[in-house]
C-alpha positions in Angstrom: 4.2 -16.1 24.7 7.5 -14.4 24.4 9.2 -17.5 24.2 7.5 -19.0 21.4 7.2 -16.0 19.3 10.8 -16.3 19.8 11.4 -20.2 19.1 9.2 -19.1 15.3 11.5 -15.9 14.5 13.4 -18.1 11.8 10.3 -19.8 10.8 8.6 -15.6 10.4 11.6 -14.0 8.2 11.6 -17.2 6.3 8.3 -16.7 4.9 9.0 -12.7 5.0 11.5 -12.9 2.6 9.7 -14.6 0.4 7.8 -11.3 -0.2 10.3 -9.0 -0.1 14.0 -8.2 0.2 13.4 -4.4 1.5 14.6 -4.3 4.8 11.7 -1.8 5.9 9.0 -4.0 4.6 10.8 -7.2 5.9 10.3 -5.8 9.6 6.7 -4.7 8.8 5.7 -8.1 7.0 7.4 -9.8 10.4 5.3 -7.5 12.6 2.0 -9.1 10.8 3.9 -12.8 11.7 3.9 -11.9 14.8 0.3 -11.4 14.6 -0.4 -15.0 13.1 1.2 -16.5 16.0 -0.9 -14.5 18.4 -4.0 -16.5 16.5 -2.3 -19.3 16.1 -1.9 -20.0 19.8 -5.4 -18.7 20.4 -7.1 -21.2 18.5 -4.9 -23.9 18.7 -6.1 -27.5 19.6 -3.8 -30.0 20.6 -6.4 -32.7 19.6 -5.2 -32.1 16.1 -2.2 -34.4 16.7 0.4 -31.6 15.2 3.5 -30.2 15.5 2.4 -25.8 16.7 4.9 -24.5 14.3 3.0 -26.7 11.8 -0.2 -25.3 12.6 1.1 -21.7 13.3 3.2 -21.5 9.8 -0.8 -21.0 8.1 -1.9 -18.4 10.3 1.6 -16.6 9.7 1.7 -17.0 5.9 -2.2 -15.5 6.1 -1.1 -12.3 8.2 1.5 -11.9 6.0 -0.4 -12.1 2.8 -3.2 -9.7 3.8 -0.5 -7.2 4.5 1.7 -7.5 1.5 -1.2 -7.1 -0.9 -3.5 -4.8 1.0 -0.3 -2.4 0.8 0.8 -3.2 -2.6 -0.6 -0.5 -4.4 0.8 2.2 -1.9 4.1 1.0 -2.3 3.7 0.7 -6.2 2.8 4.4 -6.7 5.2 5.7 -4.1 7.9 4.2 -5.7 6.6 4.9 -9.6 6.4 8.6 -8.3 10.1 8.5 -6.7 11.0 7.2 -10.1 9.3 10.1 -12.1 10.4 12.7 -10.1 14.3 11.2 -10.8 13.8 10.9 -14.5 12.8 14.4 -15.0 15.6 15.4 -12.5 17.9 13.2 -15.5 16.3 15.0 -18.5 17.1 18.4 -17.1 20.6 17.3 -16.0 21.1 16.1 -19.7 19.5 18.7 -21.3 22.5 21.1 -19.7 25.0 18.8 -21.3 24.1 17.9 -24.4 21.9 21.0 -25.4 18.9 18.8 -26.8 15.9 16.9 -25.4 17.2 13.5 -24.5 16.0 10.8 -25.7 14.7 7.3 -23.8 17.3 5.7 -24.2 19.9 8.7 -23.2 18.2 8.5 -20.0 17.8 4.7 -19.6 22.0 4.9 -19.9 22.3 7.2 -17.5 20.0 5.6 -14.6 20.5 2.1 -15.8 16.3 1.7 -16.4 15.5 -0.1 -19.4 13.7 2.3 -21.8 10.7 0.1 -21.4 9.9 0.7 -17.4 10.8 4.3 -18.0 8.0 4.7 -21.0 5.9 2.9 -18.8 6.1 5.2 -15.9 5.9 8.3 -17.6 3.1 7.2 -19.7 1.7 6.2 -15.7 1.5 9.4 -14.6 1.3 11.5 -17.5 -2.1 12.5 -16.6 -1.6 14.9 -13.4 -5.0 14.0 -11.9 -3.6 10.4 -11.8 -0.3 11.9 -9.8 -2.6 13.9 -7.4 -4.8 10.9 -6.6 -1.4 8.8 -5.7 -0.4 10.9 -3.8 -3.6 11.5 -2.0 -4.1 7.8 -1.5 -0.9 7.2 0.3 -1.5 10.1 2.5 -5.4 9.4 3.3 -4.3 5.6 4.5 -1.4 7.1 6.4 -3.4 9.7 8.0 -6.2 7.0 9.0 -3.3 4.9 10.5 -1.8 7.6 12.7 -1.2 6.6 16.1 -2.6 10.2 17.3 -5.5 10.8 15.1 -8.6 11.3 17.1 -11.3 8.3 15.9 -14.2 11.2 16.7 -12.2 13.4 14.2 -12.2 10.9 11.7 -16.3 10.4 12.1 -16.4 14.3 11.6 -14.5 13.4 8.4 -16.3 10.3 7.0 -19.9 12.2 7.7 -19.0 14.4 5.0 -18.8 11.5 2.3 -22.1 10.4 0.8 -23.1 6.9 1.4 -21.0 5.1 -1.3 -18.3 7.4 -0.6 -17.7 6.4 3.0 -18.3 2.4 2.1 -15.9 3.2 -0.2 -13.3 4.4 1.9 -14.1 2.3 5.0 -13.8 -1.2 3.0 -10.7 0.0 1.7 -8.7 1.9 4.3 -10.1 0.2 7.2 -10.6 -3.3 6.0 -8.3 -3.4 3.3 -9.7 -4.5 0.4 -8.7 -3.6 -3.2 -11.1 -1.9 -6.1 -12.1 -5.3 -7.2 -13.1 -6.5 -4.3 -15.0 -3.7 -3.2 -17.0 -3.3 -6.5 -18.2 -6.9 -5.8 -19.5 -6.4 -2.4 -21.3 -3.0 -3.5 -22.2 -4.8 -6.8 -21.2 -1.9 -8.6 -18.5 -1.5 -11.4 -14.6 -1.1 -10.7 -14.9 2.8 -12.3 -17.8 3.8 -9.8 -15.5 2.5 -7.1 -12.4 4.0 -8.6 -14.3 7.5 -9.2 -16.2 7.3 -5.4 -12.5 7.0 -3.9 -11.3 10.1 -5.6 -14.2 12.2 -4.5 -14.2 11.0 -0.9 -10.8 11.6 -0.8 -10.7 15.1 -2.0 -13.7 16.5 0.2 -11.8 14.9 3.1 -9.1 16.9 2.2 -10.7 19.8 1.7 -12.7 19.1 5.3 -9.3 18.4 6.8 -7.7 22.1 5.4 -10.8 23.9 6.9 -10.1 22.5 10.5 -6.4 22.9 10.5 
């Protein structure tokens, strides 16, 4: 197995980078390739007259895919918060040295952001509920995903949720799916979906501070 994986390592970072140029990402997204040629080789059938690389570039490409989206939004607000936090670090920094609120495109100059993105972002997460909820979103899929969590501890956690709640946060921290999705397999509207998160979220938080 070793030695195939090996033979498809071009064929993995090839369709990697077609995702993403991080470096961090590129290793996770070849990780999930890694995957597909697990499956690949465990459901392929020589009958089909082709080449394995042929047959295992799919199963790649799919492992790939599921990761890159089903992680898309994490990334997106961790990096739109990274980006906040700098341009008010930028408005306080020119406030000292020109002795007046700067302006978008002051700051746009300085951090070479076009005054567009930077609107954009601070009209994002102008709404500190909104930043709180990012922020707890990132942390609730990385706490799931800890190597050391106790799965019984989780339980404890996910009995406190009411039924939509937990469906909620089991479809998408545990299977991945995104608001859309989920509202169409609960057959309910994006907001109840968006709104059921947030609450499940919070009383596992608040379940989480009691214990610790």
């Amino acid at each position: 197995m070793d030695d195939i994986i090996k033979s498809l390592n071009n064929l993995v970072y090839s369709i990697a980078r077609k995702f993403t140029s991080d470096n961090v990402m590129l290793e996770d997204l070849y990780q999930q390739g890694v995957i597909g040629i697990i499956s690949a080789f465990n459901n392929f059938d020589e009958s089909l007259n082709i080449k394995f690389s042929t047959y295992a570039r799919m199963y790649i490409y799919g492992e790939i895919y599921n990761y890159y989206n089903c992680n898309k939004n994490i990334r997106l607000n961790k990096n739109i918060i990274k980006t906040y936090l700098l341009i008010n670090k930028t408005k306080e920094k020119l406030y000292q040295v020109i002795n007046k609120e700067p302006s978008l495109k002051d700051i746009s100059l300085y951090l070479n952001i076009s005054e567009e993105e930077i609107n954009y972002i601070l009209n994002v997460v102008s709404d500190p509920l909104s930043l709180e909820y990012e922020y707890d979103s990132e942390n609730m899929y990385n706490f799931i995903h800890e190597d050391n969590v106790d799965n019984l501890y989780i339980d404890e956690m996910l009995s406190e949720l009411n039924d939509d709640q937990r469906k909620v946060i089991m479809y998408k921290y545990f299977n991945g799916y995104n608001q859309i999705e989920i509202a169409k397999i609960m057959n309910i509207s994006q907001a109840k979906v968006s709104r059921e998160e947030r609450n499940g979220i919070k009383k596992i938080r608040t379940r989480y501070k009691e214990v610790v």
